[in-house]
C-alpha positions in Angstrom: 82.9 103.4 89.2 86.0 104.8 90.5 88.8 102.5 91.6 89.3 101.1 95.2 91.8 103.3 97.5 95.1 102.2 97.7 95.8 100.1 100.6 96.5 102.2 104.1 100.9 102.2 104.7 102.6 102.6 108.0 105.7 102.9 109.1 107.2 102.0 112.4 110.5 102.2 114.0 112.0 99.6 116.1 114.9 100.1 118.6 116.8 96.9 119.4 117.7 97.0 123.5 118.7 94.4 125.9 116.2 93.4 128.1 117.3 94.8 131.9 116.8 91.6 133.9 117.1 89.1 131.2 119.8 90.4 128.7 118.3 88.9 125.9 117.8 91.1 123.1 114.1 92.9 122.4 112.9 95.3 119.9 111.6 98.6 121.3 108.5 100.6 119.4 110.0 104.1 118.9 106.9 105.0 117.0 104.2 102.9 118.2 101.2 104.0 116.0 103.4 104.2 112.9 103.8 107.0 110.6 101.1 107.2 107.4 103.0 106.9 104.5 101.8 108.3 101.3 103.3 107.3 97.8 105.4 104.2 97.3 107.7 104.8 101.1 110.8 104.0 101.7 113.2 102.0 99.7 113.4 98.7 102.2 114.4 95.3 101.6 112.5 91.8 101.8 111.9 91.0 105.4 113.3 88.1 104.7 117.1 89.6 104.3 116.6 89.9 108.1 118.9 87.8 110.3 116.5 85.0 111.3 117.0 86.5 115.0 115.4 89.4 114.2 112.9 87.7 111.8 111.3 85.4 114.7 111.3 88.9 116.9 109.4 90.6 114.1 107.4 87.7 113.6 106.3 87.5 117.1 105.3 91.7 117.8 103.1 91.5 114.2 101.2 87.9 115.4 99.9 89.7 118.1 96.1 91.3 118.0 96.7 94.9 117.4 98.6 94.2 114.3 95.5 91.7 113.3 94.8 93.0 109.2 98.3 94.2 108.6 101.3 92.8 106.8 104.6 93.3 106.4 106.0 94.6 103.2 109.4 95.1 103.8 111.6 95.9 106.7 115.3 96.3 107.2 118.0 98.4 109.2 117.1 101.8 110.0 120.0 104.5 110.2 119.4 107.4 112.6 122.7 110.1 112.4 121.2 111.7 116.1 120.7 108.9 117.7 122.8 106.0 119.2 121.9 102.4 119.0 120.6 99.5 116.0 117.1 100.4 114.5 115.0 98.7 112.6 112.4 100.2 109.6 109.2 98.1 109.0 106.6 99.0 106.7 102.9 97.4 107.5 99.9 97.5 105.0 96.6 96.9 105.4 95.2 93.9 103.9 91.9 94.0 102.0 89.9 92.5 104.9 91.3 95.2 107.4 90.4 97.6 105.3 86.6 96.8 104.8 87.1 97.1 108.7 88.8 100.1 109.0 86.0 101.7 107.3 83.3 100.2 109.8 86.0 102.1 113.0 88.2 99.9 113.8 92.3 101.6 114.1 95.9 100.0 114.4 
């Protein structure tokens, strides 16, 4: 019996903006299906190394449905040289229950 597949990796891109009629800060999908990573990914730290500000944003994008059977594994700040503004690296991975239903059709 050959072993299970390793679990499915994404990694999504957040841009942090202020919201035009509130002002308060939000954080932008640049990527919003993720990119497939293969092999161990990027070298990112604990989520938790996050200002808590950005912690309880993070915390509130991945409660909602779509992200339903993914987890974060890591996440921190993202440097792009071409472009200007804060981003934000966060790397998702499929838990073992989203996987059985990954297989059955459903997709992030």
């Amino acid at each position: 019996m050959s072993p299970p597949p390793p679990p499915s990796r994404r990694l999504l891109i957040f841009q942090e903006a202020r919201h035009p009629q509130t002002a308060e800060v939000v954080y932008l999908p640049v990527n919003k299906l993720g990119l497939p990573i293969c092999g161990d990914g990027p070298d990112l730290p604990s989520i938790l190394e996050l200002p808590l500000r950005i912690l309880k944003a993070f915390t509130e994008i991945f409660n909602q449905p779509k992200y339903k059977g993914w987890a974060i594994v890591a996440a921190g700040p993202y440097h792009d040289t071409s472009e200007e503004g804060k981003y934000y690296a966060v790397v998702l991975e499929q838990t073992a229950s989203a996987q059985h239903a990954d297989s059955m059709g459903a997709i992030l």
